[in-house]
Each structure stands twice: as C-alpha cells, then as structure tokens.
C-alpha positions as CSV (number, residue, x, y, z in Angstrom):
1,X,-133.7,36.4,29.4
2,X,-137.2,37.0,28.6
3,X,-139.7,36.1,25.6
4,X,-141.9,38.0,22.9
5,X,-143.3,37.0,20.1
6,X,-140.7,36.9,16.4
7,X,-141.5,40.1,15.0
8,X,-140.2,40.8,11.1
9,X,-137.2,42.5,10.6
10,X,-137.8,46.0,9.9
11,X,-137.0,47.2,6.5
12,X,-135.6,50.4,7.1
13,X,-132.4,48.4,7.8
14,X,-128.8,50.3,7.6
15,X,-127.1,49.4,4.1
16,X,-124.5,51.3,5.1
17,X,-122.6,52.6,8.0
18,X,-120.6,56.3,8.3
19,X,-117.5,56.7,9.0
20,X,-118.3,56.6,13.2
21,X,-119.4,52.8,12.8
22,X,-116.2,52.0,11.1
23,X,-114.3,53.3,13.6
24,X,-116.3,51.4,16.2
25,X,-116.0,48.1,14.1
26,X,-112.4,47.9,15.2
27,X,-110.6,46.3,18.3
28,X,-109.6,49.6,20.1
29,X,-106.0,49.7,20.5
30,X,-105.2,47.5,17.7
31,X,-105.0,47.6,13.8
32,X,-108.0,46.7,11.5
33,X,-108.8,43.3,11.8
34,X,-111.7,41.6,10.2
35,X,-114.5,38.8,11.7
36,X,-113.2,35.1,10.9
37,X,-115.8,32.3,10.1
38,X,-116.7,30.1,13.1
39,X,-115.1,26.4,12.6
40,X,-116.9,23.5,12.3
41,X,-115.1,21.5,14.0
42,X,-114.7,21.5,17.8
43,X,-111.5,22.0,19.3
44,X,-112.2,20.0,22.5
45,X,-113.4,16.4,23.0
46,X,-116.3,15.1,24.8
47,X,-114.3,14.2,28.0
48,X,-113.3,17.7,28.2
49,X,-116.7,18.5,29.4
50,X,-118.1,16.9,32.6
51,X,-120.8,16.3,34.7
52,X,-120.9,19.3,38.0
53,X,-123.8,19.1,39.5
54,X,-127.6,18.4,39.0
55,X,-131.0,19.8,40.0
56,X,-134.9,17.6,40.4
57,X,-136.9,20.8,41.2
58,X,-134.4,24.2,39.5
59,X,-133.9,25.3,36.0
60,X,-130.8,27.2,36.1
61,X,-129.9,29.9,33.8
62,X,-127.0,31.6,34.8
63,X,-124.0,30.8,36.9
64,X,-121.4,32.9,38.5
65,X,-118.6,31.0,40.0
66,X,-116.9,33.5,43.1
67,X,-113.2,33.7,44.0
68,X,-113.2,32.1,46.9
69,X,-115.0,28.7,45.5
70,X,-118.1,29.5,46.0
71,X,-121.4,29.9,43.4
72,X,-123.9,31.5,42.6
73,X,-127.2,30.2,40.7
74,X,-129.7,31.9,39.1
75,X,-133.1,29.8,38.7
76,X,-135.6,32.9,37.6
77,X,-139.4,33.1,37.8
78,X,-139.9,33.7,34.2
79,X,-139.0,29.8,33.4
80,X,-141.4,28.0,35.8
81,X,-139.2,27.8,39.1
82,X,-141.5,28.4,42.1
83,X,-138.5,28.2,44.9
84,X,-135.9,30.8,45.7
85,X,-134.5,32.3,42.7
86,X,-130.8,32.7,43.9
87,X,-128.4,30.2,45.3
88,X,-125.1,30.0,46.4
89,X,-123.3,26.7,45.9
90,X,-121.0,26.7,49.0
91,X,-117.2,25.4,49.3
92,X,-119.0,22.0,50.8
93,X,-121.5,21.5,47.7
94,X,-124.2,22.4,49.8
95,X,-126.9,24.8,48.3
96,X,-128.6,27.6,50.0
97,X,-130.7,30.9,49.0
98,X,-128.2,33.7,48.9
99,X,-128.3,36.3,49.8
100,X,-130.3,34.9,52.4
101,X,-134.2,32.9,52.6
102,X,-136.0,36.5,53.1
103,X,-134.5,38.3,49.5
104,X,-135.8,35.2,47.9
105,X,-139.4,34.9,49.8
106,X,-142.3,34.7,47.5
107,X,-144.6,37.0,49.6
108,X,-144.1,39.8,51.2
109,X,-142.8,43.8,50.3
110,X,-141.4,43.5,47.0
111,X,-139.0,46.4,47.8
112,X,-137.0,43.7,49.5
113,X,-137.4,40.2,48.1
114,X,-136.4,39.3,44.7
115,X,-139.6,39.2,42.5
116,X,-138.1,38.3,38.7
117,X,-134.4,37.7,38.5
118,X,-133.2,38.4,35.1
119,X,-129.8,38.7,35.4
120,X,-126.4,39.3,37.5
121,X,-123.2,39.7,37.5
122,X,-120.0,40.7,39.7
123,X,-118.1,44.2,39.3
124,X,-114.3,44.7,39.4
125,X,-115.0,45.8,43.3
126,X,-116.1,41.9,43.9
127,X,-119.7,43.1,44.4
128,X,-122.4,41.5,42.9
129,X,-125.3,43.3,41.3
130,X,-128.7,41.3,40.5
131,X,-131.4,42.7,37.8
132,X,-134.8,42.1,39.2
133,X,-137.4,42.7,36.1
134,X,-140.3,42.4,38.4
135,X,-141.7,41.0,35.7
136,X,-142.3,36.7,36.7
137,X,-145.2,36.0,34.1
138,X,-144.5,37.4,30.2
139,X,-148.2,37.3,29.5
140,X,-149.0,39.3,32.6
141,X,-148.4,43.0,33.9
142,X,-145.5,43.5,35.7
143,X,-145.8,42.4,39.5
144,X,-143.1,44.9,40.5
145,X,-141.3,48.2,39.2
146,X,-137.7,46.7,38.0
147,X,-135.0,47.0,40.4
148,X,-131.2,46.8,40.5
149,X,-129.5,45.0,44.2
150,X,-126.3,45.7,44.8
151,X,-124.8,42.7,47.3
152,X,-121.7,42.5,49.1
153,X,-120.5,38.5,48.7
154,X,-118.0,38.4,51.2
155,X,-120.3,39.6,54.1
156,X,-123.6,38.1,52.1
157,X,-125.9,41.8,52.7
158,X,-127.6,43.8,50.5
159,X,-125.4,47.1,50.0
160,X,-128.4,49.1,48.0
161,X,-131.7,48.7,46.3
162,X,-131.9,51.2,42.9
163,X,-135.3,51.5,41.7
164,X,-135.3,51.6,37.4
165,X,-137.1,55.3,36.5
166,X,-140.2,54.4,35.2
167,X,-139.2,57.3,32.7
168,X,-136.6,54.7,31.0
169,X,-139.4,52.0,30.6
170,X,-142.1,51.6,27.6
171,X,-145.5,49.9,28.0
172,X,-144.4,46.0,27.8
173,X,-140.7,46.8,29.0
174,X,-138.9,43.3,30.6
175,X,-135.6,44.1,31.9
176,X,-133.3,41.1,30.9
177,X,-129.4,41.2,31.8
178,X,-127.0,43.1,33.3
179,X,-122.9,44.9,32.9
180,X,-121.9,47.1,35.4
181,X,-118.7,49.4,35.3
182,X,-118.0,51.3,37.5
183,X,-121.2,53.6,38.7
184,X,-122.9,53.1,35.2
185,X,-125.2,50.0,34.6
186,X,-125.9,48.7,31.5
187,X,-129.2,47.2,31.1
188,X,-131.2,45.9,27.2
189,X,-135.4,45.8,27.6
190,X,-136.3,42.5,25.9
191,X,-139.9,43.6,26.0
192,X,-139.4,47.0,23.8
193,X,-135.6,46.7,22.4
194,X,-133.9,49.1,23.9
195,X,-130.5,49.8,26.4
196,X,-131.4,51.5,29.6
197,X,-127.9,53.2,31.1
198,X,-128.4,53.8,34.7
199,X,-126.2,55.9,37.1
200,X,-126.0,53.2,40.3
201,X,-125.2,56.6,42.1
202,X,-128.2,58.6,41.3
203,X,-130.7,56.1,40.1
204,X,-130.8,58.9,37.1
205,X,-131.8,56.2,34.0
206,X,-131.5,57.3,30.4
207,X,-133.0,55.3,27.2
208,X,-131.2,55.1,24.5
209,X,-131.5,53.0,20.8
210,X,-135.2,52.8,21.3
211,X,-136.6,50.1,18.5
212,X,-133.0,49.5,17.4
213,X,-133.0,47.5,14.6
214,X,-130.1,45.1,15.8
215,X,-132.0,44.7,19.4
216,X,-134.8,43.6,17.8
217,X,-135.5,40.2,17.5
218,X,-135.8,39.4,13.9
219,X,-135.2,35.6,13.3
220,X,-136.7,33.0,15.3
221,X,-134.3,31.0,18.1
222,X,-133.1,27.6,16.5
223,X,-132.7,24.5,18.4
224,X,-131.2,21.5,16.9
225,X,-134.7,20.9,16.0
226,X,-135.4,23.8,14.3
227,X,-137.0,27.1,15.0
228,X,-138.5,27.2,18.4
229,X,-142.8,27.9,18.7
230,X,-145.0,28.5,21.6
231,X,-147.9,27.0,22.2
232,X,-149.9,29.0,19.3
233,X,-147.6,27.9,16.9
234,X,-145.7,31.7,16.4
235,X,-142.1,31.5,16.5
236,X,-140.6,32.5,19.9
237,X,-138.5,35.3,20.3
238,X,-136.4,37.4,22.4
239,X,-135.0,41.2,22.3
240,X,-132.4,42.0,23.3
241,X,-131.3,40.5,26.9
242,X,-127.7,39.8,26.5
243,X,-125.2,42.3,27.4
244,X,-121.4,42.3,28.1
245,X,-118.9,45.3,28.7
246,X,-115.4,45.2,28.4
247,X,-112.7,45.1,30.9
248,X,-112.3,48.9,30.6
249,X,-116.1,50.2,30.2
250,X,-115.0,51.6,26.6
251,X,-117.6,49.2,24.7
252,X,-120.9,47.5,24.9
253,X,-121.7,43.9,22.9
254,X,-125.3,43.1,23.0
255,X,-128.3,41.5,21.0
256,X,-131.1,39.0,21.3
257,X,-130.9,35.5,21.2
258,X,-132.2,35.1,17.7
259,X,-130.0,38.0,16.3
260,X,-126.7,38.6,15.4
261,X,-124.2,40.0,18.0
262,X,-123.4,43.9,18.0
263,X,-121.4,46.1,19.3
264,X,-121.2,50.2,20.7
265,X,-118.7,52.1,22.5
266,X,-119.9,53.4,25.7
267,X,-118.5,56.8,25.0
268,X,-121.5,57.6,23.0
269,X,-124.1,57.8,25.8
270,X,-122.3,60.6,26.9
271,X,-121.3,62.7,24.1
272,X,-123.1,65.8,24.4
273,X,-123.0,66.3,20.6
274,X,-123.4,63.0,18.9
275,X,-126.6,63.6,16.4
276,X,-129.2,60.9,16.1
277,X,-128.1,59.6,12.6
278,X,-124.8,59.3,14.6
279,X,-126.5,57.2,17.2
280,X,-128.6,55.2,14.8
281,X,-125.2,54.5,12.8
282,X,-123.4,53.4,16.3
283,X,-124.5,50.1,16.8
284,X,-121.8,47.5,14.4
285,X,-122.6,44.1,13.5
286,X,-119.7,42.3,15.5
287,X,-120.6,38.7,14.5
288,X,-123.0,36.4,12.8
289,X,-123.3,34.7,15.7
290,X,-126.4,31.4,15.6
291,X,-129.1,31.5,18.6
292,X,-127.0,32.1,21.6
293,X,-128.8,31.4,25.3
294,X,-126.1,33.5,27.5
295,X,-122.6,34.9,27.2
296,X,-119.9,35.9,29.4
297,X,-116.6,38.0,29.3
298,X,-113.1,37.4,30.6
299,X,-110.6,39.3,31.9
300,X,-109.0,40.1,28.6
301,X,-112.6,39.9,26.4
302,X,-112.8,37.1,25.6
303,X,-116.0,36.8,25.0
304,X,-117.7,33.3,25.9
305,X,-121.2,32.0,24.3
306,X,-123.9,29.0,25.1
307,X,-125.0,28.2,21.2
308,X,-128.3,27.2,21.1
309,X,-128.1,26.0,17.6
310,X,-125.4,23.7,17.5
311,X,-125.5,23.0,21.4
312,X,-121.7,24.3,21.5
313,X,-119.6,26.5,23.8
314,X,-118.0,29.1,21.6
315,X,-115.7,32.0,21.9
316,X,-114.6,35.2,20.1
317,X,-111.1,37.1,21.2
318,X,-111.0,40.7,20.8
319,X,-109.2,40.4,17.7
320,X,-112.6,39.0,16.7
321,X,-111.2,35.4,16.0
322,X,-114.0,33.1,16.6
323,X,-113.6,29.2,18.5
324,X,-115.8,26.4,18.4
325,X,-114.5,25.1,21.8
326,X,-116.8,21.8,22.3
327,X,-120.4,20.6,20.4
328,X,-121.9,18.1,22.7
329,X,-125.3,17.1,22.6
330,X,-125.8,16.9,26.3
331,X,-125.7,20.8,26.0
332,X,-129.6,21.4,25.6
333,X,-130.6,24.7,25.3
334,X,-127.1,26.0,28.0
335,X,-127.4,29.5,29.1
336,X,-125.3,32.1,30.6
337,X,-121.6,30.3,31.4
338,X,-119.6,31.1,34.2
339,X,-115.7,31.5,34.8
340,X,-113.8,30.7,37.5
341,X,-110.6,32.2,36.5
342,X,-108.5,28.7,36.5
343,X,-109.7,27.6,33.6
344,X,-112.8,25.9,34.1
345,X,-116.2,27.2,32.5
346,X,-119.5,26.3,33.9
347,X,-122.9,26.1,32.2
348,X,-126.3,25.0,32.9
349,X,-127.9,22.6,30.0
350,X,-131.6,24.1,30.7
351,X,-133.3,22.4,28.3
352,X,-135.5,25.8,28.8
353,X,-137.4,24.6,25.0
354,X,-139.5,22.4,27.1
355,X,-140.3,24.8,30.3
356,X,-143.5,26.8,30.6
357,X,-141.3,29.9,29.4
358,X,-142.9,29.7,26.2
359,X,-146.2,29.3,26.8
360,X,-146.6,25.9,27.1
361,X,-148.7,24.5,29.7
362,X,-147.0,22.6,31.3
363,X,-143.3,21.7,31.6
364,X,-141.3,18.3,29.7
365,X,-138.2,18.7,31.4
366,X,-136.2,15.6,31.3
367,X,-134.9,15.7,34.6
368,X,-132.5,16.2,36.4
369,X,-131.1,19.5,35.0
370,X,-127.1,18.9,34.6
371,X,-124.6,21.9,35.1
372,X,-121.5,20.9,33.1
373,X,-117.7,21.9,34.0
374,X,-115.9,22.6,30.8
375,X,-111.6,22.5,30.9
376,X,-110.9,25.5,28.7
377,X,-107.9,24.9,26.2
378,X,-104.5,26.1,26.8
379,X,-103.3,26.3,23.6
380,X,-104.3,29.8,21.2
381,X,-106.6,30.1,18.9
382,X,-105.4,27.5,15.5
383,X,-103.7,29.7,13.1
C-alpha cells in the first residue's frame, strides 16, 4: 500500500451501467443475488481474538501464513522500517530474513535485493511471488524500476526476477499489491490509478483502466478518529493498492483504501473486441465497503478485510453476503490478514496512522506492534 494525496471524485462518474456490467455484477455460476448490509454487530467475542506475536523495531503489513507452519512477514520501506523487509516466522518462532539476508540488504545491485516491498502473495503452484515498487520514499523518485520475484518456499531461492515495462508506468506510478493466476499478474498503481496485467512469462505488461474512476481515491481513509491527514493538514489517500482474484482467474476485486470495493472479470483484458465504453462500463461496484487496510481471499472467495474504520475483521462470501466477524479495539489500523487454512486468520494491528508513511516526521508508535490470531467461526453466515 502506498499514499497520495485525497484527490476529488471526478464528476464524470457512471450513473449508469450497460448491460456488460450487469452481467459482471453477478456471482458467476449462480443466480442474481444482491449486496446485503454489513451488521453491526460482531459475530465473534473478544476472546476469539488473541495475542500471536509482537515486534519493538517492525511495522508489519501483510502476513502470509505457509502450509507447512511457517510465515511470512512483510515490514515495507514505505512505512519507516529500516531492517529487512521480508521475514519468515519459522516452525520454532524464530524470525529470520527470507528469502535470505542478501534479497533484503539495503545496499548493493538493486536487481537483486528487495528495494520497496509492496506486496505478495502465494500461487496455486505454492510459489510465492513479491511486488517490489522500487519505490521506498512517496515524496521521492523512484530508487528502482518495479520488479516482480518469483520464490520457491520450499527450497527458499529466487525462481525469476520480472522487470515491470516502463511502458505500463506513468510519471508518479507506485506499484502497490499483487494476484497472480496462473502466468498473468495482476498488479493496481496507487500512484496513477490504474491495473497493470503482466505476462510472468514474457514480462510483456499492458495498462489498462487508466484514471479509473473507482481506482481512484476519492474519500479520505477514516480511523476511529476520523479522517486521516498528513503532516500539511490534506487528507491522506491511497489509489488503488488492493487486489484479489478468484480461485479460478475469472474475476478481479480491487480498489483503494478510501473507496468502495469493485469488481472486473479478467476475461476483458483479453477480448480482442471489447470497445472502450465497454471497458469504462466493466468495472461494478461490489460493495460499500468503509476504509479497508488489506484483504485476502480463500479457497472458495471468501473474501476477508482489515476495516480501518471500525477496527473490525470482516468478510463477504461470493454470494456477496457480508460478516462483521470481530470489532476490537486492539485492531489499530490492521492490514493485509493471512489464512492458514485451519481456521485461524492472522493480522498485524499496525497502527500505520502514527508511522512516518504519511509525512509525519517522526514516528508515535505505541510499541510493541501486536499480530493477532483470530478463530474463524464455524457456523454460516446468520440467516
């Protein structure tokens, strides 16, 4: 995730969609089925979500539990962490850089050390790819051309390096999250809203929805203490940087932490004959979602979201019926959750508000930095 400054929302806004964006409003598979409103009311209670582990020195924004019981932690550039920007969280508890102390060295050839992590995430193949946005400072030029890193977890090397085109980038382009399927990675600009799609194959990168309405970030992020500022009193702001795809690759959900989710089917990238009103008309408001800092999809698509807002964990089912799991106030500012596939969900409270990311000079973390386990209900969504 990466910040801009709130810009207005553009008034050229859609009243209307054609008959293509109703189509892609609906589950696929399934029969029409409309959007419920979030509860109020938490399903879970407090005790359902527990202490996991805690940082004196790393902000973590994004955690990626692996199969075998291991993790991996993301603690980017962009929010003030000088260390390495890529843990694992071995079987033992121990912590160590991952994939190893060289990718996350702070000098050297930036072809081969992570420079600005902004993102990650694992395939169906078990590999993990990493986004790096080269990009550690918002209010400075890029350090490094953007990069995707393809890494093997079981054997803990670097498969492949793909370099972004700078064709696919506009001036003030950050890269911020990741979705792979298959060879295609899916990857929104936070700097200039738009979705980069990038053949891991080729390294062939196409731009499309450039200036998208729903990519752009047109409300400010709200905290529990209302709308967040930087340092010159502007309301902070994000394009897009959150992206999920679905267990089959057939659709995209994305959007900017101070927007409303929104959601394409990937099919569109490469229809030969789609027209641009077709395109424009392709992106469908999914939900009204409040100011999300992460999300994650499950096996089925489920998707899973950190709520800023209300500091909540909440969740939205493919038949787009929406659960407030748990609203905890220990949940400052949590970011991108992690699964482990036996129920549990992981996320970091990053209290990120008071880090340098937004300008400020210097950082009011109240240490330490907690990473909470969460016990996922086993009962359905409430009727």
């Amino acid at each position: 995730m990466t910040l801009s400054f709130f810009r207005p929302l553009s008034l050229r806004r859609r009243a209307t969609f054609g008959l293509l964006a109703t189509v892609l409003a609906l589950p696929l598979g399934a029969p029409p089925s409309w959007a419920l409103h979030m509860p109020k009311v938490a399903e879970l209670p407090a005790n359902a979500l527990q202490p996991f582990m805690q940082s004196n020195s790393q902000i973590w924004d994004a955690i990626l539990p692996l199969p075998d019981g291991r993790m991996l932690l993301e603690a980017p550039a962009w929010v003030g962490n000088t260390g390495p920007q890529l843990f694992v969280r071995n079987t033992n508890g121990q912590l160590e850089p991952w994939p190893n102390a060289a990718w996350n060295a702070t000098e050297g050839d930036v072809n081969t050390r992570f420079v600005a992590l902004g993102g990650l995430t694992r395939t169906a193949d078990g590999h993990i790819w990493v986004l790096d946005s080269g990009v550690p400072n918002r209010k400075q030029p890029p350090v490094a051309a953007p990069k995707l890193i393809e890494i093997d977890p079981t054997e803990g090397t670097v498969l492949r390096v793909v370099p972004v085109e700078a064709s696919a980038l506009r001036q003030g382009s950050i890269l911020s999250g990741i979705a792979v399927h298959g060879n295609t990675a899916y990857v929104p600009d936070s700097g200039v809203a738009g979705l980069l799609v990038i053949d891991t194959a080729s390294a062939k990168a196409q731009r499309f929805l450039d200036h998208h309405p729903d990519l752009i970030a047109s409300r400010p992020i709200v905290t529990p203490n209302g709308p967040v500022r930087d340092n010159t009193g502007r309301y902070a702001a994000v394009d897009a940087s959150m992206i999920a795809v679905s267990p089959d690759g057939s659709w995209l959900v994305l959007q900017a932490p101070g927007q409303y989710l929104s959601r394409v089917s990937t099919s569109i990238f490469t229809d030969p004959d789609i027209t641009p009103a077709a395109f424009e008309e392709s992106v469908t408001q999914w939900f009204k979602t409040p100011s999300l800092g992460g999300m994650t999809i499950d096996n089925d698509g489920t998707l899973y979201w950190s709520d800023i807002t209300t500091s909540s964990i909440l969740s939205y089912t493919t038949g787009r019926v929406p659960r407030r799991l748990i609203t905890d106030p220990r949940l400052q500012w949590p970011t991108t959750p992690g699964l482990d596939g036996h129920g549990h969900l992981f996320v970091s409270a990053s209290q990120i508000d008071h880090s340098t990311a937004f300008g400020a000079p210097a950082a009011s973390i109240t240490w330490p930095i907690t990473i909470y386990e969460l016990t996922l209900p086993t009962t359905p969504p409430p009727g």
